[in-house]
N, C-alpha and C positions, 0 to 999 in steps of 0.2 A: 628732249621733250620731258617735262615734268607735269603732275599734277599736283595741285593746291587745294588744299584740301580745308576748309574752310568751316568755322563755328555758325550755323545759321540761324543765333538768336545770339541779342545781347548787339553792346557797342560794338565787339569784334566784325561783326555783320554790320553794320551799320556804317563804322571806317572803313571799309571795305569797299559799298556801293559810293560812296563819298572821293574816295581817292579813283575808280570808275569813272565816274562822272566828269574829275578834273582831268582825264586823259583824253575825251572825245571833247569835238567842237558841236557836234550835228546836235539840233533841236527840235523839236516841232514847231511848225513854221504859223503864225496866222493868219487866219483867210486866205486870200488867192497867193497868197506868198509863199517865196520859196521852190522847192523842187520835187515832182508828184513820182513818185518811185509806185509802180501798176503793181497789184497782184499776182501774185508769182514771179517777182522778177526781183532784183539787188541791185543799187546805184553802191560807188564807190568815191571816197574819196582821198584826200593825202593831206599831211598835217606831220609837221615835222620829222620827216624822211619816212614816215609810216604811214599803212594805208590803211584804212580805216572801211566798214561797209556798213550799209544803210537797208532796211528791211520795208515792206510797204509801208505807207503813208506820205505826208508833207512837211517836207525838212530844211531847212536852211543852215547856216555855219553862222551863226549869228555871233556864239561866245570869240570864237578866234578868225575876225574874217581876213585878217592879213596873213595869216601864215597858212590856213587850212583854201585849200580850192578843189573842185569838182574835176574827176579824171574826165574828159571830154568824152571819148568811146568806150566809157565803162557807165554810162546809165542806163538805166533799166535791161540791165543783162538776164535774161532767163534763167530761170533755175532748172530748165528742162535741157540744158547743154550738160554734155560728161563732162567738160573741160572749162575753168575758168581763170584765165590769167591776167593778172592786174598788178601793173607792181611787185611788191613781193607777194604778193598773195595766191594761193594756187588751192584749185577745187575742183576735185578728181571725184565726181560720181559711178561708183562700181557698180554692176548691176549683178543679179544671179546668173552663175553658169559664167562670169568674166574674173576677172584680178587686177590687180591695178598693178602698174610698172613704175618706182618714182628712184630718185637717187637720194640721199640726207648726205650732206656733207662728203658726197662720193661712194656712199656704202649705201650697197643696192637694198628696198625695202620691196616689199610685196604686201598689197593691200586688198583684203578680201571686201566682202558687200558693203555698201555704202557709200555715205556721203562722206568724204574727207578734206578739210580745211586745214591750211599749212601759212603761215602767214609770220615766218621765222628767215625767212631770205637767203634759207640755204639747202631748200628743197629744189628739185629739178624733175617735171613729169618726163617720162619714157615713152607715156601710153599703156592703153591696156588691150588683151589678152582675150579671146575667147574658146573656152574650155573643148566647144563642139568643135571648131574650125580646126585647130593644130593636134597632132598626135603628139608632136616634143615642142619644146620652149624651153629658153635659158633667160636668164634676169640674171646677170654675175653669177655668182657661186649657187643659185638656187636653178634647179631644174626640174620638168617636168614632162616624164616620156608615159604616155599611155600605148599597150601592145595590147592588139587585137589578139583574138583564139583564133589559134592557129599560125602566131608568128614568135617570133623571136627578136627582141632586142640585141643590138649588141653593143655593148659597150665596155668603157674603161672604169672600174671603179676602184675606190682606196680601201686595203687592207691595211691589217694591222700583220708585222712578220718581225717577231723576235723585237717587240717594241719602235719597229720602227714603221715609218707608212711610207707603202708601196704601191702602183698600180697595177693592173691584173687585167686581162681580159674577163670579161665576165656574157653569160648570153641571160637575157633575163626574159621571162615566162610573161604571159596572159595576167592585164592588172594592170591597175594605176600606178607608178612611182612616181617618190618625191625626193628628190636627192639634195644635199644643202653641202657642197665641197667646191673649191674651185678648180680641183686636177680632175672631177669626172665628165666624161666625152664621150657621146653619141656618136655611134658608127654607120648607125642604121637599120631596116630590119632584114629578115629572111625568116622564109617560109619554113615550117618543122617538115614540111613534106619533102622538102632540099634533099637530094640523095647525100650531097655533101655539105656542110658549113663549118667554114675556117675563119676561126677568128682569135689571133695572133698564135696563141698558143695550144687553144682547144679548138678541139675539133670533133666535129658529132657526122658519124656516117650511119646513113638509114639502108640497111641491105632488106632487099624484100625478098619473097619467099621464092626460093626456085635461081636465087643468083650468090655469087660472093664476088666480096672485096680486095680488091688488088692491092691491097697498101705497103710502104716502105716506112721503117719507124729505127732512125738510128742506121740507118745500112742493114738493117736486115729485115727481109721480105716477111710478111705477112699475109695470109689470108683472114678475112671473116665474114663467119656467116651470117644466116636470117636474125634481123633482128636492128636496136638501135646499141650503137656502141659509139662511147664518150672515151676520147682517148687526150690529156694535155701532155704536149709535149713542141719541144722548139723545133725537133726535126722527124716531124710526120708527113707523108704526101699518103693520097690516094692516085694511083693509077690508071684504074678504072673498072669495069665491073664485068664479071662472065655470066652466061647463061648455064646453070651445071648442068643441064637439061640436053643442050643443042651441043654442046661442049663434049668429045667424048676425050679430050685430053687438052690439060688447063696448066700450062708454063709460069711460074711467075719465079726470077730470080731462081735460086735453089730449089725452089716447089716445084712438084712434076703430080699433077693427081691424073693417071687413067681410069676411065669407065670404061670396063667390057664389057658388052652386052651380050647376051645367050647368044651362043654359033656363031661368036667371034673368036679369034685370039689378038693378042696385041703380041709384037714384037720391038723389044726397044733392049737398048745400051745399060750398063749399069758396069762404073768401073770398067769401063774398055773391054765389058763382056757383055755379047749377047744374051739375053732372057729370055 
């Protein structure tokens, strides 16, 4: 795609609309002759492997009528269609609140508002997109995840580590993203209220108040308590959760916590001896 950028005074303008001129056949037609292209609407035609389009009025092919002819079910096409396909020609109307989805020469493009004209024969529509309807969307390498409050994304994205690029679990927060990579990957969402969310590496455990966490990180046990805790690691589990409350003795692995309560004793082991 280029643009030409053009002197619009002098001969230079002048050769211009002149060389123009000799590439269309379409004319204004006299009296009842010719072809009546309605208001609001595009007739189409072809002329030496190219397609050519026609705007309201009455038109004929008068200059070249041996080689230029009328595409049969391309007259009077609407301009009130998203979509118009004719030959090479392609007419992708975007509206607000959509995107448009096309391919150029195999390499995905995204088209924001508008009327867009392609008439280069090596565009290809996808369709488009509306913004309300989907939380994620992919177009090739471009993505598009929108997360509610109160959820979590989760997905894969590329770092940078020691110069080199890597993927990563990542959970991403309340917001629009735009991402433009083709290694990153949508997982899915989960809720922040999740007592637990595991995703590859990291891990977010929400302990609420009056309970702890049974965890195992590496072979050795863990507890934790009230609160949210962010732990990455390739060998974390959580076990499950106790009540400290209801709980007056809480085993996990090597952990032993007793609660004695007034006008109790507890009796337990320690080293092959009574306590």
């Amino acid at each position: 795609m280029f643009i030409l950028s053009l002197d619009y005074s002098g001969e230079l303008m002048e050769a211009q609309l002149g060389l123009t001129k000799d590439r269309i056949s379409h004319s204004k037609a006299p009296g009842v002759l010719g072809h009546v292209v309605k208001p609001g609407f595009i007739s189409f035609y072809s002329m030496n492997g190219k397609t050519y389009a026609v705007a309201e009025g009455r038109w004929w092919l008068m200059k070249n009528p041996i080689k230029a002819h009328w595409f049969k079910d391309a007259k009077n096409q609407t301009l009130d269609d998203d979509f118009i396909t004719v030959g090479q020609v392609r007419i992708v109307r975007v509206l607000p609140g959509e995107v448009g989805l096309i391919r150029e020469q195999g390499t995905e493009v995204l088209l924001d508002v508008g009327t867009h004209v392609f008439n280069s024969g090596i565009v290809s529509v996808q369709g488009k997109v509306k913004y309300d309807e989907l939380k994620n969307f992919n177009h090739g390498r471009y993505h598009y995840l929108r997360v509610d409050r109160g959820y979590f994304a989760r997905v894969w994205a590329v770092v940078m580590i020691d110069g080199m690029e890597t993927v990563v679990p990542r959970l991403l927060g309340q917001g629009t993203h735009y991402i433009a990579n083709h290694m990153f990957k949508f997982d899915g969402f989960s809720k922040v209220s999740d007592p637990v969310i595991a995703h590859g590496s990291i891990h977010k455990v929400n302990v609420v108040k009056g309970q702890i966490a049974k965890c195992v990180q590496d072979t050795t046990s863990r507890l934790l308590g009230e609160g949210e805790h962010t732990i990455e690691s390739t060998d974390f589990r959580v076990v499950g959760f106790e009540d400290i409350m209801k709980s007056h003795c809480i085993q996990h692995g090597t952990i032993t916590i007793l609660r004695v309560t007034k006008g109790k004793v507890a009796l337990a082991w320690k080293d092959n001896d009574p306590i």
